[in-house]
N, C-alpha and C positions, 0 to 999 in steps of 0.2 A: 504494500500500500504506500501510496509515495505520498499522501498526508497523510499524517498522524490524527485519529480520532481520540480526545479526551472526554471522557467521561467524568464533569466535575461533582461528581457523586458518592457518598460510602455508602452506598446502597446495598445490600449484597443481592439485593434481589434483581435489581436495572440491570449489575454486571450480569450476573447468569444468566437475563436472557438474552444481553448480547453475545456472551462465550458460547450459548446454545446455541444461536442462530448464525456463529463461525463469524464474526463480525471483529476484525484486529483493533484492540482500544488499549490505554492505559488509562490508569484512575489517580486523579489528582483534586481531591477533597478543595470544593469551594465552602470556604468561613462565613459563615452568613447570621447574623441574628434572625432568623427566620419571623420571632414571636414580637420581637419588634416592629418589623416591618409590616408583618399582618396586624399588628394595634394601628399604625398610622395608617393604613391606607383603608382600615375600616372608620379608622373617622373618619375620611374624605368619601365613606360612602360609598365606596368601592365596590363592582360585584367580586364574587366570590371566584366567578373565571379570572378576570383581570387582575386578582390578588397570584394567584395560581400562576398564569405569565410570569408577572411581575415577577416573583418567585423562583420562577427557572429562568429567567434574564440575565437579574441578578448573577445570579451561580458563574453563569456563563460566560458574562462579561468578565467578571474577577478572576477567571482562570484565562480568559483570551487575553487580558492585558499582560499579562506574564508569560505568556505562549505562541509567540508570531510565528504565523504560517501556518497553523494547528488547526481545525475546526474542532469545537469546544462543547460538548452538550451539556446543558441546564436543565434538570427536570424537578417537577414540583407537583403532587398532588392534595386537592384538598375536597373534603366535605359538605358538600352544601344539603342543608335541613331546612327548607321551606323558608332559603334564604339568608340563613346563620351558618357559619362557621361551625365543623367541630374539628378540633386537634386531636393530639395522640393523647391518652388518656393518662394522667396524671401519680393515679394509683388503682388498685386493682378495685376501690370500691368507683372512683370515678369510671373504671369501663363500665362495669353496674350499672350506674346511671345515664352512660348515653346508651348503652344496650337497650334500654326500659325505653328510654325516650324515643329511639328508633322503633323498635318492635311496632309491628300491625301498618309502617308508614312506609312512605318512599323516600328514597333520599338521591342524591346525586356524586358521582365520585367524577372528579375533573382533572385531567391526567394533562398538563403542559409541558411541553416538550420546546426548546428553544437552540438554535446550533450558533455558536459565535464564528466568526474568523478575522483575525487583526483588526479586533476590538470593535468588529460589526456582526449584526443581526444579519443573518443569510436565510435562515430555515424556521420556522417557527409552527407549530400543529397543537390544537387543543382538542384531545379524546373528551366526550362523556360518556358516564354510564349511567341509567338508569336503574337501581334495583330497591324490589317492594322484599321487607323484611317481614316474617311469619312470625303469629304472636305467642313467641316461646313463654313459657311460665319461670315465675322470678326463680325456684329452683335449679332451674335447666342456666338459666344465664347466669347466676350464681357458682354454679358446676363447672360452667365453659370458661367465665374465666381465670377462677381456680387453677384448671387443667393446663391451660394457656396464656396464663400471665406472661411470663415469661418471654414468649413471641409477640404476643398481641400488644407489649407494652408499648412498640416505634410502630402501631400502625394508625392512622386516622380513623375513626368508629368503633376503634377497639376490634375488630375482626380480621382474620386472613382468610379469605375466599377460596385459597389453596389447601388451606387445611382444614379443622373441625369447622370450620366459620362458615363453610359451604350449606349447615345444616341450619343457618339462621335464616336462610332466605327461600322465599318462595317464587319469585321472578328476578331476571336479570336481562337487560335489555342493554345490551351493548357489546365491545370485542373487550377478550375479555384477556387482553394485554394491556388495554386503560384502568383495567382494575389493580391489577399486578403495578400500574405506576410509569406507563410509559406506553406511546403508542408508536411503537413497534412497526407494523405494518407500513405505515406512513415515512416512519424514518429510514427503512427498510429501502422504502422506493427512494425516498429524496438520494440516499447514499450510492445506490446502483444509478441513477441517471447525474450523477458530478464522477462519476467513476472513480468514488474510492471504493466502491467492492466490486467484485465482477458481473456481470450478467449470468 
């Protein structure tokens, strides 16, 4: 590959399914106060896509300025609940609480994806997904995060869709590599048409 792809992500999950999908990257962790950023620009009333961007821009920019000639990927996922915001869950009684909160609704998970190079915006793509959550009983969600603390603590909604988290939901309307944190698909093509992967 004659550019370098950086992935400014400690994802482990982003990386794996770029490693899956045979895609040559290195990882070089963008510093971002994430939870700052998202208080300012929900003052300014911001939706909840354009926090999400914003989010993996960021990333992107901060590792392109230190990386000339490199295209740089930023990614960022968030939560939208009928319009709010939820983050990664705090403690194991706060997944509790947005599991409860979710259950029986629908909610939105917003997968942005941004590509830098020499300190500009080239590629940019926002996944959504749509999924209605089944109204588990407070035992069962009690149980789940118990079982899954652990995992479930760095994820947005308290759930991973990959593991036991598949059994909280009754619909799911979308690819379900925006759920995973990355729309894949899309980056897939932008990369094969600048020829840094092959056809």
């Amino acid at each position: 590959m004659s550019i370098p792809l950086i992935l400014a992500s400690g994802s482990v999950i982003r990386a794996q399914l770029l490693e899956n999908a045979a895609v040559p990257f290195l990882v070089k962790v963008a510093r971002v106060d994430e939870e700052t950023i998202k208080h300012a620009l929900r003052a300014e009333q911001a939706k909840p896509r354009d926090i999400a961007d914003a989010l993996a821009e960021m990333k992107a920019r901060k590792i392109s300025d230190k990386t000339p000639g490199a295209m740089v990927l930023g990614c960022d996922q968030v939560l939208d609940f009928n319009g709010d915001l939820l983050s990664k869950p705090k403690s194991p009684e706060d997944a509790v609480q947005q599991l409860q909160a979710l259950r029986g609704n629908r909610h939105m998970l917003l997968s942005a994806a941004v590509i830098y190079q020499d300190g500009e915006p080239i590629w940019r793509h926002l996944g959504q997904v749509r999924l209605r959550m089944r109204d588990s009983s407070d035992a069962y969600l009690q149980g789940y995060v118990d079982r899954n603390w652990h995992s479930i603590q760095h994820a947005v909604g308290a759930y991973k869709l990959e593991e036991e988290g598949v059994r909280l939901f009754s619909n799911i309307d979308g690819d379900y590599f925006n759920v995973l944190g990355m729309p894949l698909l899309e980056l897939l093509n932008f990369l094969t048409l600048r020829g840094v992967i092959e056809q």
